[in-house]
C-alpha positions in Angstrom: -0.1 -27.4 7.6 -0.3 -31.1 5.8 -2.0 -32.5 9.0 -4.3 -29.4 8.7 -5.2 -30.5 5.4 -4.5 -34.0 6.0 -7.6 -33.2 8.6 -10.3 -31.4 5.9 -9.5 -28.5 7.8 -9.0 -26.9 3.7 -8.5 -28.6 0.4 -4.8 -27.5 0.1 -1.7 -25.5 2.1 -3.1 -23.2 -0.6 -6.4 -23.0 0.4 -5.1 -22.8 4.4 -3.0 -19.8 3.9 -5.8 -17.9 2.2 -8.3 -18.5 4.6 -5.5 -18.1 7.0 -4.8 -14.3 5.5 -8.1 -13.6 5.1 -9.0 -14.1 8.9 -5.8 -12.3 9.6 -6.7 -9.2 7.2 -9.9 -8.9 9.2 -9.2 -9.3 12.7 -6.4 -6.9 11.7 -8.5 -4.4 10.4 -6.6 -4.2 7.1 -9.3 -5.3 4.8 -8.7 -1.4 2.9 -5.5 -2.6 2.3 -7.0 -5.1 0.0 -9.5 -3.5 -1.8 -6.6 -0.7 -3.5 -7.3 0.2 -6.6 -5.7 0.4 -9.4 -6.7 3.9 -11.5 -5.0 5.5 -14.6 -1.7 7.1 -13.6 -3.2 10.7 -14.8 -5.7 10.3 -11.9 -3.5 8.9 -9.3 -1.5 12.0 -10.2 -4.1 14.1 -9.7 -4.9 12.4 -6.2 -1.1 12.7 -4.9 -0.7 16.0 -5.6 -3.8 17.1 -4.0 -2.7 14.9 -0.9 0.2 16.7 -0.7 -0.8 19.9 -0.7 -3.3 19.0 2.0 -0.8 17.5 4.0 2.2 19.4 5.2 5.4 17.6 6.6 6.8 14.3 5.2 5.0 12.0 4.1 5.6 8.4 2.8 4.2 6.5 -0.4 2.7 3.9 1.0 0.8 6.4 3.8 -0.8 7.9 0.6 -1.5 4.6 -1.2 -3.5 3.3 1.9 -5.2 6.7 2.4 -6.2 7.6 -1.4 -6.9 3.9 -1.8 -4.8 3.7 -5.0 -2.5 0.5 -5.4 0.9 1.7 -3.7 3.0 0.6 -7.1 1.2 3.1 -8.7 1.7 5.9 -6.4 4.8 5.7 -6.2 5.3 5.9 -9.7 4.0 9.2 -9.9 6.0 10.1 -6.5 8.9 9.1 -8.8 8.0 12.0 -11.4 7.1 14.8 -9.3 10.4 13.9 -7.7 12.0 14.2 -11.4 10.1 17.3 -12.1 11.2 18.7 -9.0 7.2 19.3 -8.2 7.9 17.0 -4.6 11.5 16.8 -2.6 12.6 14.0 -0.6 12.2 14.9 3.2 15.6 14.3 5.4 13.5 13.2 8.1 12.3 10.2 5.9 15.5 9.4 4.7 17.1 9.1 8.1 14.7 6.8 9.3 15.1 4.7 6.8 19.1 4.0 7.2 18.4 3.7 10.9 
């Protein structure tokens, strides 16, 4: 990367790695992954719930975050509640796959 630099190739590492992420993201396809945003929690609320009543089975946090376009920190902060409020369950399934 210094002999990237080094070359005028970009002003810093910095710089490199960003333009080298940014050329990733879009060859990737994964540009809505960087354009989440960030909405009051009473309306990301709103969103997940709706999501999963529209969509049976388990489903994971971060599925929802990248389809509702809501930042995934904040989804899963309301996927914490429901489970508190016992308005959402953990599915086995999920859990399984993750200790595998």
């Amino acid at each position: 990367m210094q002999r990237l630099v080094r070359a005028g190739v970009a002003r810093s590492i910095a710089d490199l790695v960003r333009v080298a992420v940014g050329e990733y993201v879009r060859k990737a396809g994964a540009s809505k992954l960087m354009t989440l945003r960030e909405v009051p929690i009473s309306e990301a609320r709103r969103a997940v719930e709706r999501y999963l009543k529209t969509h049976s089975g388990a489903v994971w946090p971060d599925e929802m975050a990248e389809d509702l376009g809501i930042d995934y920190r904040i989804v899963l902060a309301v996927v914490r509640q429901l489970l508190e409020e016992g308005k959402a369950e953990e599915s086995a399934r999920k859990v399984e796959e993750i200790r595998a």
